[in-house]
Backbone as XML, in Angstrom:
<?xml version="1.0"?>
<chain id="A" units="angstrom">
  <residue number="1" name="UNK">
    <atom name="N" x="45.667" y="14.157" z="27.592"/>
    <atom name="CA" x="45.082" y="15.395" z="27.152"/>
    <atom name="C" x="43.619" y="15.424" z="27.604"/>
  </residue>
  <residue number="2" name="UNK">
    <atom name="N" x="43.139" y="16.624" z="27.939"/>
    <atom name="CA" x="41.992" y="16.768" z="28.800"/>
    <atom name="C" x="41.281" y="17.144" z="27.781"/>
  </residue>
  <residue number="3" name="UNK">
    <atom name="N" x="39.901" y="16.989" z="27.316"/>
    <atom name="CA" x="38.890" y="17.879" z="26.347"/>
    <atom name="C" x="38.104" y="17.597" z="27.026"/>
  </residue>
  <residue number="4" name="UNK">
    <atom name="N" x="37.460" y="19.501" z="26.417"/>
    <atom name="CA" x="36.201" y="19.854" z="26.807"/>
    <atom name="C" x="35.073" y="19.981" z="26.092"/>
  </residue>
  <residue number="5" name="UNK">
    <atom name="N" x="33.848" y="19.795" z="26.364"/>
    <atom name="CA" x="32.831" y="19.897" z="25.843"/>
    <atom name="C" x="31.474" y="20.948" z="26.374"/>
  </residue>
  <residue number="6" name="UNK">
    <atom name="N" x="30.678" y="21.826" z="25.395"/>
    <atom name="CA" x="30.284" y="22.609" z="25.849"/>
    <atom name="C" x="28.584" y="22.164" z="25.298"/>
  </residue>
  <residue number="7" name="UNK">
    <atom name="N" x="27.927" y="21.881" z="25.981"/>
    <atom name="CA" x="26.518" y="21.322" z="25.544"/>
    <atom name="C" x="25.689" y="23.068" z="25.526"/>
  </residue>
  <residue number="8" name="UNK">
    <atom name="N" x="25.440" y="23.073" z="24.002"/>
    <atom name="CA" x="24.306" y="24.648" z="24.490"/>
    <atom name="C" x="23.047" y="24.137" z="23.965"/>
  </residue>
  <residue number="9" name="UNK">
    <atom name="N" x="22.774" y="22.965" z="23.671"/>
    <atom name="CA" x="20.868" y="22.976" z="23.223"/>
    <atom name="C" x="20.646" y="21.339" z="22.626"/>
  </residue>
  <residue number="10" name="UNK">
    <atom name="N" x="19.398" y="21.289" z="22.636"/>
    <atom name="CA" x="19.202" y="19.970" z="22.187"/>
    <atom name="C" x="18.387" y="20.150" z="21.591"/>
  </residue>
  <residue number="11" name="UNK">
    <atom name="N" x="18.607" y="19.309" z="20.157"/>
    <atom name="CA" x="18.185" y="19.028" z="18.672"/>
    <atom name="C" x="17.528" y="17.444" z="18.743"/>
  </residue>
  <residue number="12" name="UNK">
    <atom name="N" x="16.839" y="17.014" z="17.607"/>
    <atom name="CA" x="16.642" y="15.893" z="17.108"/>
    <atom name="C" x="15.808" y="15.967" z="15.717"/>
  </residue>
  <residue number="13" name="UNK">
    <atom name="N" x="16.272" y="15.234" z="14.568"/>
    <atom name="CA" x="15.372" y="14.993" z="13.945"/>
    <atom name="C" x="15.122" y="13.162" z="13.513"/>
  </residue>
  <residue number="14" name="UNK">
    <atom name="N" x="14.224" y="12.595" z="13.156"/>
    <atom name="CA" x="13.813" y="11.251" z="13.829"/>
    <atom name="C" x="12.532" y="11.574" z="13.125"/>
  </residue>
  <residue number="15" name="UNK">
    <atom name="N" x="12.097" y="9.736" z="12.918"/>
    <atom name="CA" x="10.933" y="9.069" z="12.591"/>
    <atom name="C" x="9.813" y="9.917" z="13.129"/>
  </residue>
  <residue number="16" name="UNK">
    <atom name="N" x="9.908" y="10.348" z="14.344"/>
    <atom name="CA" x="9.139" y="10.347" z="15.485"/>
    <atom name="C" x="8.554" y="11.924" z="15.332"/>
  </residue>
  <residue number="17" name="UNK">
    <atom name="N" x="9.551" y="12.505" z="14.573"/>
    <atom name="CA" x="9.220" y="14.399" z="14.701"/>
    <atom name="C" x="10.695" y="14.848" z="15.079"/>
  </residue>
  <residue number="18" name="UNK">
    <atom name="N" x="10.116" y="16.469" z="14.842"/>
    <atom name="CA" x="11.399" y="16.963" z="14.841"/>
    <atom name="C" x="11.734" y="17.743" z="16.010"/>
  </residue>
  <residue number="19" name="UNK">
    <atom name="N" x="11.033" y="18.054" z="17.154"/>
    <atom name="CA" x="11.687" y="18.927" z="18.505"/>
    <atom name="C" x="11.913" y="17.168" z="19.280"/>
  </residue>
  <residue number="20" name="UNK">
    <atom name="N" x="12.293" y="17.952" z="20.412"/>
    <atom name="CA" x="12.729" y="17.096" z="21.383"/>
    <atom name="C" x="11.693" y="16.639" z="22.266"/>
  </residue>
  <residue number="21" name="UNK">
    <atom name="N" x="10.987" y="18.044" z="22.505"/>
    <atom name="CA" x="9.665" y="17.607" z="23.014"/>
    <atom name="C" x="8.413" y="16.638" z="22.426"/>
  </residue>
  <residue number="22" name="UNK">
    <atom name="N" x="8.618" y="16.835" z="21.261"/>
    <atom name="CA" x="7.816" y="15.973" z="20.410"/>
    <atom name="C" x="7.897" y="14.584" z="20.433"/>
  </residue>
  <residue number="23" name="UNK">
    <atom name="N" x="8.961" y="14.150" z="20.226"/>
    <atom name="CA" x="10.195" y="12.768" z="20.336"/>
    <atom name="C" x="9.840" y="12.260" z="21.374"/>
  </residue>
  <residue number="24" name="UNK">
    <atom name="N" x="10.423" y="12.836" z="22.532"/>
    <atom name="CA" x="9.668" y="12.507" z="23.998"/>
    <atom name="C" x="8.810" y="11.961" z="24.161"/>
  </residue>
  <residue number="25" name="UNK">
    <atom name="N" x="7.929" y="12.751" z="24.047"/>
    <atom name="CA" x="6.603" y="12.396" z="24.357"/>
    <atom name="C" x="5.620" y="10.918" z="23.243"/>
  </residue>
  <residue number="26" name="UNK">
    <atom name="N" x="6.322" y="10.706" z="22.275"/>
    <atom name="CA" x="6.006" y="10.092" z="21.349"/>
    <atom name="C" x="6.951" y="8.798" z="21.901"/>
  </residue>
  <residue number="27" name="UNK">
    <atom name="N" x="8.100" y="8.738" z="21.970"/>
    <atom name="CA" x="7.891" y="7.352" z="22.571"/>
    <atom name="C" x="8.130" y="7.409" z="24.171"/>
  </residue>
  <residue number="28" name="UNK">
    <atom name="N" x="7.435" y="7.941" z="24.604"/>
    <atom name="CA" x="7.227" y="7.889" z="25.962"/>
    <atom name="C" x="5.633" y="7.314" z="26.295"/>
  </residue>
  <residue number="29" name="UNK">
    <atom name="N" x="4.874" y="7.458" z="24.997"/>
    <atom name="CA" x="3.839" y="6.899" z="24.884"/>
    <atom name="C" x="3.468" y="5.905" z="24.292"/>
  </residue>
  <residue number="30" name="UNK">
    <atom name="N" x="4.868" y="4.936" z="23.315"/>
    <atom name="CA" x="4.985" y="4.187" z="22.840"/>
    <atom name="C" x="4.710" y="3.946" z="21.839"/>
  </residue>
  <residue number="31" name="UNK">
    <atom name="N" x="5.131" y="5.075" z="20.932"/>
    <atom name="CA" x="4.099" y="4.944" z="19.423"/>
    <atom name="C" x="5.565" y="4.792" z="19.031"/>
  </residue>
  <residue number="32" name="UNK">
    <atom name="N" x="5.635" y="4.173" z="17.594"/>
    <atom name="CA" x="6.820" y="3.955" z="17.011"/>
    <atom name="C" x="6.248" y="4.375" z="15.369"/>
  </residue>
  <residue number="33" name="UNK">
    <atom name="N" x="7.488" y="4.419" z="14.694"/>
    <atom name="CA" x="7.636" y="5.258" z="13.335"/>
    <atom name="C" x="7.813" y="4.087" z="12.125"/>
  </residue>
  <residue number="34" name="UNK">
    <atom name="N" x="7.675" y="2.493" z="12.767"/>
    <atom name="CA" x="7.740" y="1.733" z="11.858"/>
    <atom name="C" x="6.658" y="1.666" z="10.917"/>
  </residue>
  <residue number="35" name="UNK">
    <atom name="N" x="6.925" y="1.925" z="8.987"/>
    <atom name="CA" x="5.720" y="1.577" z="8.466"/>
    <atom name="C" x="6.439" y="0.740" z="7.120"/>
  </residue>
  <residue number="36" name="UNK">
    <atom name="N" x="4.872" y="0.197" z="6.450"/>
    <atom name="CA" x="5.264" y="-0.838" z="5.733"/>
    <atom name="C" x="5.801" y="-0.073" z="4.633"/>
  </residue>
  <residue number="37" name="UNK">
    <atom name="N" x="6.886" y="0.397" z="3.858"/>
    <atom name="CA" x="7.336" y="0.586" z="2.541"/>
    <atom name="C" x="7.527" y="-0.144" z="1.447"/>
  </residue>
  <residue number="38" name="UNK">
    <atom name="N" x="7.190" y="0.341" z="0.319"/>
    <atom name="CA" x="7.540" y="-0.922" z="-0.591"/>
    <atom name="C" x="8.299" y="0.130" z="-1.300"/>
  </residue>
  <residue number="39" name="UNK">
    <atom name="N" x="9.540" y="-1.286" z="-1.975"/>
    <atom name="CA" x="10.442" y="-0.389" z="-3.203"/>
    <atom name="C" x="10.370" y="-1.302" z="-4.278"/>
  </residue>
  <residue number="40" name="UNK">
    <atom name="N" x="10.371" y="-0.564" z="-5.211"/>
    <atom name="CA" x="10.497" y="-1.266" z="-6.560"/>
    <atom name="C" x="11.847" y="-1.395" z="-7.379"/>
  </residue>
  <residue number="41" name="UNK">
    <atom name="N" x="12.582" y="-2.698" z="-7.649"/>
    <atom name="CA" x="13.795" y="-2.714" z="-8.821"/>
    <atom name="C" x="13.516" y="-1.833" z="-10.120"/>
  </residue>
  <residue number="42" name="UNK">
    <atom name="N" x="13.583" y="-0.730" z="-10.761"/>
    <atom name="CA" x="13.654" y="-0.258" z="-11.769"/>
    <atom name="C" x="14.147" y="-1.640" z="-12.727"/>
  </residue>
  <residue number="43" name="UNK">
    <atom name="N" x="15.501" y="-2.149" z="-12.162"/>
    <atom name="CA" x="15.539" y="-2.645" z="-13.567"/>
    <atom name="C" x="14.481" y="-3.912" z="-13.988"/>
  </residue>
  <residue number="44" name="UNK">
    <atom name="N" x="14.042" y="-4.505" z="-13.130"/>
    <atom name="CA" x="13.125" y="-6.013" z="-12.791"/>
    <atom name="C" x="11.764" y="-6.083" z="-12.918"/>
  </residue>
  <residue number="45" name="UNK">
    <atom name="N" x="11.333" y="-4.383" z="-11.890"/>
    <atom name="CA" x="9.947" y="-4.189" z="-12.025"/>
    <atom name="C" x="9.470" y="-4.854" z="-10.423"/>
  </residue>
  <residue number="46" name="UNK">
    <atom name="N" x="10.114" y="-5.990" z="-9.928"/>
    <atom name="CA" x="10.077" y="-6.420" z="-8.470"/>
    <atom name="C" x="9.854" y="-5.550" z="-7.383"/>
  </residue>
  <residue number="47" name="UNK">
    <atom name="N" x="8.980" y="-5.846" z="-6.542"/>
    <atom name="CA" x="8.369" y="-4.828" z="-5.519"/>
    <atom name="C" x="8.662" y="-5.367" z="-4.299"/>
  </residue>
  <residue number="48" name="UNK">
    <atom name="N" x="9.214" y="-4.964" z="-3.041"/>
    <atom name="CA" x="9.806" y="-5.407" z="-2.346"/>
    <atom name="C" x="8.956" y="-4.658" z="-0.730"/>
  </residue>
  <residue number="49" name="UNK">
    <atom name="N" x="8.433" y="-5.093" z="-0.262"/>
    <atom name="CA" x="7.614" y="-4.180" z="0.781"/>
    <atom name="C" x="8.313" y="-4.849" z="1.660"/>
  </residue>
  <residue number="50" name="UNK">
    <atom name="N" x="9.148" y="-4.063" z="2.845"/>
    <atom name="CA" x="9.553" y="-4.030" z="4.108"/>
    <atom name="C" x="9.322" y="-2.906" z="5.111"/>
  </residue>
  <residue number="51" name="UNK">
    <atom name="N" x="9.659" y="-3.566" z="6.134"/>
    <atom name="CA" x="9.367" y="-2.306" z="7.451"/>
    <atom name="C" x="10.290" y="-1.558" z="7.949"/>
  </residue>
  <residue number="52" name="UNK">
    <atom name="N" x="10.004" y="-0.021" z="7.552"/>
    <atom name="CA" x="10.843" y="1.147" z="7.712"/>
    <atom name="C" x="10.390" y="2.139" z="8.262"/>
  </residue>
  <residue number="53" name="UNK">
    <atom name="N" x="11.603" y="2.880" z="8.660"/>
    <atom name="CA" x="11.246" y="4.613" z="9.430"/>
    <atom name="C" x="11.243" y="5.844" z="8.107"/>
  </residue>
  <residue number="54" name="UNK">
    <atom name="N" x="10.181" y="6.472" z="8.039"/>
    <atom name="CA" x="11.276" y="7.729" z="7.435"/>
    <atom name="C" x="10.956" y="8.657" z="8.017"/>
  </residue>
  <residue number="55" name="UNK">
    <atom name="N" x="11.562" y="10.125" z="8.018"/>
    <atom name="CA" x="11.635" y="10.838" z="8.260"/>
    <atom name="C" x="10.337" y="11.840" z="7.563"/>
  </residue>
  <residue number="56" name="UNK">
    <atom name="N" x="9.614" y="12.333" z="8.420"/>
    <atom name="CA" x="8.525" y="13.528" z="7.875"/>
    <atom name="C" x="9.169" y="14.359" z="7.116"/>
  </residue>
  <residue number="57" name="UNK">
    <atom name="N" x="8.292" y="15.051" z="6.120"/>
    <atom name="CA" x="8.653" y="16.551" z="5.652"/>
    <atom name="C" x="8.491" y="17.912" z="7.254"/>
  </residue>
  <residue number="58" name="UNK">
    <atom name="N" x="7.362" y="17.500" z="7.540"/>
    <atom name="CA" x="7.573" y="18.479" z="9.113"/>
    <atom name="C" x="8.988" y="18.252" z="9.857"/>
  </residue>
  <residue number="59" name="UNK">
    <atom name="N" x="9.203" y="17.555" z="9.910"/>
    <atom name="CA" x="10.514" y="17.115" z="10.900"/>
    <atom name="C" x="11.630" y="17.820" z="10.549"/>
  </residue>
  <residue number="60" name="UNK">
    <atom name="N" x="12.000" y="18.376" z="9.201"/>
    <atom name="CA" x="12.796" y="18.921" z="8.271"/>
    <atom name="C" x="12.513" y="20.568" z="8.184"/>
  </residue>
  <residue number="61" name="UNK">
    <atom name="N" x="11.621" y="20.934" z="7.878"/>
    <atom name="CA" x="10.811" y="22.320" z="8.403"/>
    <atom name="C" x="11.392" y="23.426" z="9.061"/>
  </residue>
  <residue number="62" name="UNK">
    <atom name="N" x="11.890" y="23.025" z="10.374"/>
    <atom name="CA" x="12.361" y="24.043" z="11.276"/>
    <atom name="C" x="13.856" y="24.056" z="11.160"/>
  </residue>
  <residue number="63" name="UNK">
    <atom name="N" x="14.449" y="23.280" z="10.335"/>
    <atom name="CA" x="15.811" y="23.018" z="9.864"/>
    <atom name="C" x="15.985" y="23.979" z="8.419"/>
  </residue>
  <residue number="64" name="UNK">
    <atom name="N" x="14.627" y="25.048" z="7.799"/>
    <atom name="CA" x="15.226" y="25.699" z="6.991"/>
    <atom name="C" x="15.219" y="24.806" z="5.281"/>
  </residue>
  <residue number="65" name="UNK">
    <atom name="N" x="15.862" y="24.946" z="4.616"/>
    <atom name="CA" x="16.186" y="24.556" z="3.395"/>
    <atom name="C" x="17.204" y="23.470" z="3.583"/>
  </residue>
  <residue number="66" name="UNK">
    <atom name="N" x="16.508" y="22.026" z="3.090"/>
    <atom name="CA" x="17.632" y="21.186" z="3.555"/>
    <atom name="C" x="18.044" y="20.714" z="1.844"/>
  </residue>
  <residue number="67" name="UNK">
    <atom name="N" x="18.741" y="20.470" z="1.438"/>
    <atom name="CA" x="19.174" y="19.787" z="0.236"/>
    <atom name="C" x="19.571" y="18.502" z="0.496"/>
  </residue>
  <residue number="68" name="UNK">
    <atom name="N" x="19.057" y="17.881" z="0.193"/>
    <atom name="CA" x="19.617" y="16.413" z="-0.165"/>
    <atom name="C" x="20.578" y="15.855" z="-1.138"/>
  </residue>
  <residue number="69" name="UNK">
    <atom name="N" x="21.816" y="15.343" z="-0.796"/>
    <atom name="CA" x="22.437" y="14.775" z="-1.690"/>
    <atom name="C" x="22.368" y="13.429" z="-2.717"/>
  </residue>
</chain>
């Protein structure tokens, strides 16, 4: 069976920002989205700082009303 695929646009959302052009150019210049986070155990009180991406509130933006589950 043969399938087809029809590419009409390119998206991204990422550490980095949210167009494509943005993304690009961001690690094309070698900047990266790693930062130090810390989380805390509610039940323990223990604080746990590791190295993570998150995602901007800008990055989300041009996507409208996003709800999180």
């Amino acid at each position: 069976m043969r399938r087809r695929v029809a590419v009409t646009g390119m998206g991204v959302v990422c550490p980095l920002g949210g167009a494509v052009e943005a993304v690009w150019a961001s690690a094309l210049a070698g900047h990266s989205a790693i930062e130090s986070h810390a989380f805390t155990n509610a039940a323990t009180g223990t604080t746990l700082t590791v190295p993570a991406a998150s995602i901007p509130d800008s990055a989300l933006k041009p996507l409208g009303k996003v709800e999180l589950a």
